[in-house]
Backbone bond lengths (Angstrom), bond angles and torsions (degrees), N, CA, C in turn:
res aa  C-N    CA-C-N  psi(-1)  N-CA   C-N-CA  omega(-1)  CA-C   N-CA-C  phi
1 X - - - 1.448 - - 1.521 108.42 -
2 X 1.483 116.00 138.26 1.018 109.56 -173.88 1.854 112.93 -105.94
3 X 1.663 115.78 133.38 1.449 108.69 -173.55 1.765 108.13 -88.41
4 X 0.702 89.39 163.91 2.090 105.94 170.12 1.939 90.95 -131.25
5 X 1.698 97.01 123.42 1.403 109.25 146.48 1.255 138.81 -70.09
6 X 1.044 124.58 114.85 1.531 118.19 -176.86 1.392 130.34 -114.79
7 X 1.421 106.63 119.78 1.660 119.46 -170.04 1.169 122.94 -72.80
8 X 1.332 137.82 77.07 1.602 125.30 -157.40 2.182 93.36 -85.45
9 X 1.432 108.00 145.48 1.496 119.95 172.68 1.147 95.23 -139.37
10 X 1.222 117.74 118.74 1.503 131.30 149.26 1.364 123.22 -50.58
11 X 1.245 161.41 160.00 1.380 137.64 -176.72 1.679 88.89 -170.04
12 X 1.284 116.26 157.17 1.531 127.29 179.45 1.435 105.66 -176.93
13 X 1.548 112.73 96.14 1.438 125.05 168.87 2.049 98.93 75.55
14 X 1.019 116.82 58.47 1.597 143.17 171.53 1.248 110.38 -117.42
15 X 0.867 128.93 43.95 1.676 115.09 168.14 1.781 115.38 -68.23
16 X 1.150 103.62 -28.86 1.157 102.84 -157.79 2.035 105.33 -105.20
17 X 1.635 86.44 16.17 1.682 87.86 174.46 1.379 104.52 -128.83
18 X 1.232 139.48 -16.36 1.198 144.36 -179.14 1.423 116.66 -44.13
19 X 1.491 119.26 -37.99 1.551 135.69 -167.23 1.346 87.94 -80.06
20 X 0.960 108.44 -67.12 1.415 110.22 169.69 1.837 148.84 19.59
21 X 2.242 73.29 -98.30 1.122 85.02 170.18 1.318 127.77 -86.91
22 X 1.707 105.59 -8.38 1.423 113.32 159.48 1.635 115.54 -44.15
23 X 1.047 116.11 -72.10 0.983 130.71 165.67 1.714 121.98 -22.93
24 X 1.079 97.84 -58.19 2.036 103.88 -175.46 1.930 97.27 -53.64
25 X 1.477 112.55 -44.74 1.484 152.14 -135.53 1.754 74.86 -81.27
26 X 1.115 129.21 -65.58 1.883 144.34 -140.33 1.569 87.25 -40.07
27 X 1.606 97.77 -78.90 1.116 98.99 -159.51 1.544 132.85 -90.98
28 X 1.171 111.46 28.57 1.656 128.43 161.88 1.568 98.69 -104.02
29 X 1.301 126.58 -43.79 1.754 105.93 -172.48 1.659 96.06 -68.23
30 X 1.479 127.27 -27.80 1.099 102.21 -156.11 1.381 113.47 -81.06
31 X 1.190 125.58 -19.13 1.633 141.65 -169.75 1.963 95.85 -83.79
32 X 1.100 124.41 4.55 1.516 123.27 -169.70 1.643 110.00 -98.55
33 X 1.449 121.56 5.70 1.464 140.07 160.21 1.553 84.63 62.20
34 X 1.214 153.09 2.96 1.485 135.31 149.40 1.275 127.12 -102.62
35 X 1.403 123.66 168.85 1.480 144.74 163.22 1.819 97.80 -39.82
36 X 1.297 91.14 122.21 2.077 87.47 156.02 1.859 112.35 -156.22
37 X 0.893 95.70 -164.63 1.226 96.29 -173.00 1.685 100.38 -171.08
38 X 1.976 118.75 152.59 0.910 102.07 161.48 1.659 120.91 -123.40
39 X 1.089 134.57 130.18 1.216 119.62 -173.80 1.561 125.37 -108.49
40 X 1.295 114.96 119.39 1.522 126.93 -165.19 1.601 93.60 -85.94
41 X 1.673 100.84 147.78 1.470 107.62 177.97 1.479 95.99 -134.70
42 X 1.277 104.28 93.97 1.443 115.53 170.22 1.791 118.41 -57.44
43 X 1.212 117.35 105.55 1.173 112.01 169.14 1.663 154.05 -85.90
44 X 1.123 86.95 55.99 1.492 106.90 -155.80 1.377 120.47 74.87
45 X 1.535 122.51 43.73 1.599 119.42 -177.94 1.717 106.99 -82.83
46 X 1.321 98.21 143.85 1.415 122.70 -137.85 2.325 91.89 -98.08
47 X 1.541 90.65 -30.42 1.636 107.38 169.61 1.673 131.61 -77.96
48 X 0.902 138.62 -154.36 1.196 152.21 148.63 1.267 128.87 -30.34
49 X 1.391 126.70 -15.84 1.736 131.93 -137.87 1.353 80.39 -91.97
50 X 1.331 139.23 -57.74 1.649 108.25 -154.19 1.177 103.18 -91.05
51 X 1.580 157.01 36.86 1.368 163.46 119.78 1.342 108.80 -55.10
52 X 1.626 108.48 -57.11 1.642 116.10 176.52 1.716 91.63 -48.98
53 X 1.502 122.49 -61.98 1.411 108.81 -156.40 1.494 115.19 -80.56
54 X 1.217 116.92 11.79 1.822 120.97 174.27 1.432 79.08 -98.43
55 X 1.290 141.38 -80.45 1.436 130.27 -154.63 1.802 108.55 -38.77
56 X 1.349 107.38 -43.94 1.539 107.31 -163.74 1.474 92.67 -62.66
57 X 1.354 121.58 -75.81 1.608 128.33 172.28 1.735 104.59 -25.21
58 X 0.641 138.62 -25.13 1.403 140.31 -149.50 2.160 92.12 -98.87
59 X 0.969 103.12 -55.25 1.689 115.58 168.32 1.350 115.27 -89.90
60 X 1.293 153.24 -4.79 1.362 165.80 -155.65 1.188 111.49 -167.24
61 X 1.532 123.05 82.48 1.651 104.27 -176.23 1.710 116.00 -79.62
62 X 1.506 115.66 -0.97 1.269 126.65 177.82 1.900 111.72 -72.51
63 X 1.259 98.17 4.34 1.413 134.32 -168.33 1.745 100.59 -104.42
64 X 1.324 111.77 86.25 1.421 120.02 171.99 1.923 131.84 -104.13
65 X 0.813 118.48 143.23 1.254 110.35 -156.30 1.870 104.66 -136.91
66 X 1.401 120.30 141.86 1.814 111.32 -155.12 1.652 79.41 -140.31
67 X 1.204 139.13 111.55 0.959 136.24 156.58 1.794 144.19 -103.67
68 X 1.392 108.41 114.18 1.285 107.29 -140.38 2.006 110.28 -93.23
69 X 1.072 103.40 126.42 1.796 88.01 -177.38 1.267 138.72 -68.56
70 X 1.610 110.39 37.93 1.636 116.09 161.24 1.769 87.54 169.92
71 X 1.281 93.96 160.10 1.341 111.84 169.29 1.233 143.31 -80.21
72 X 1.594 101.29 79.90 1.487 105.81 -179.58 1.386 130.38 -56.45
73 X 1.385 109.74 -22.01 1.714 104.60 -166.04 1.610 108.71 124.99
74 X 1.259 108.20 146.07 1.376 115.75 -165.46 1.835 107.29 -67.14
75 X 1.375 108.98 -43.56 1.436 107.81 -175.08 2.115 107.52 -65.52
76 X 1.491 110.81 -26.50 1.172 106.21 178.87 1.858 106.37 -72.59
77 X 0.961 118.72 -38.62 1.607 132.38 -165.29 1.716 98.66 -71.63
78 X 1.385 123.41 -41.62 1.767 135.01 -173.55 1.582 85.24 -82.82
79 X 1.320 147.81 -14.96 1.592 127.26 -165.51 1.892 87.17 -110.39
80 X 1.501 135.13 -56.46 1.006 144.08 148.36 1.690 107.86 -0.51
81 X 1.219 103.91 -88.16 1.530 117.86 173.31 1.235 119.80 -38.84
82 X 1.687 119.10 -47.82 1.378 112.42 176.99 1.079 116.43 -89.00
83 X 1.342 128.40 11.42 1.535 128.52 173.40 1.591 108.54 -94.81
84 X 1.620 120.74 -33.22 1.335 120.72 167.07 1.777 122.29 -97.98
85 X 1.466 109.77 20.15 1.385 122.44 150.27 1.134 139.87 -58.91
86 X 1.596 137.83 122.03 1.421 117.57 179.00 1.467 110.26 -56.84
């Protein structure tokens, strides 16, 4: 059976780090000889962040994005994320 790793990030009002940390992220998942994926859990950010995360998805579909309608809190957004993780 084959696994996929999955990166869950919580995020709330990040627009301007998402590319980012995609970025830092590229080239360590890719050297890891498995399936992964990372999935952002937007927490009700009030900015830019889930545009940033349709564009990323949009070029990276391993690039997933869960967007939640208000801001619960970081521990709700990290349990969120890992519940819609492969």
């Amino acid at each position: 059976m084959d696994s996929t790793l999955s990166i869950v990030v919580p995020v709330f009002n990040e627009e301007g780090n998402v590319q980012p940390i995609y970025e830092a992220l590229l080239p360590v998942l890719s050297s890891v000889g498995m399936e992964w994926e990372i999935m952002f859990s937007d927490d009700g950010s009030t900015d830019d962040t889930w545009p940033a995360l349709v564009a990323l998805n949009r070029s990276d579909e391993r690039v997933k994005g869960l967007r939640l309608s208000r801001n619960f809190g970081h521990q709700y957004a990290l349990f969120a994320g890992l519940s819609r993780a492969t």
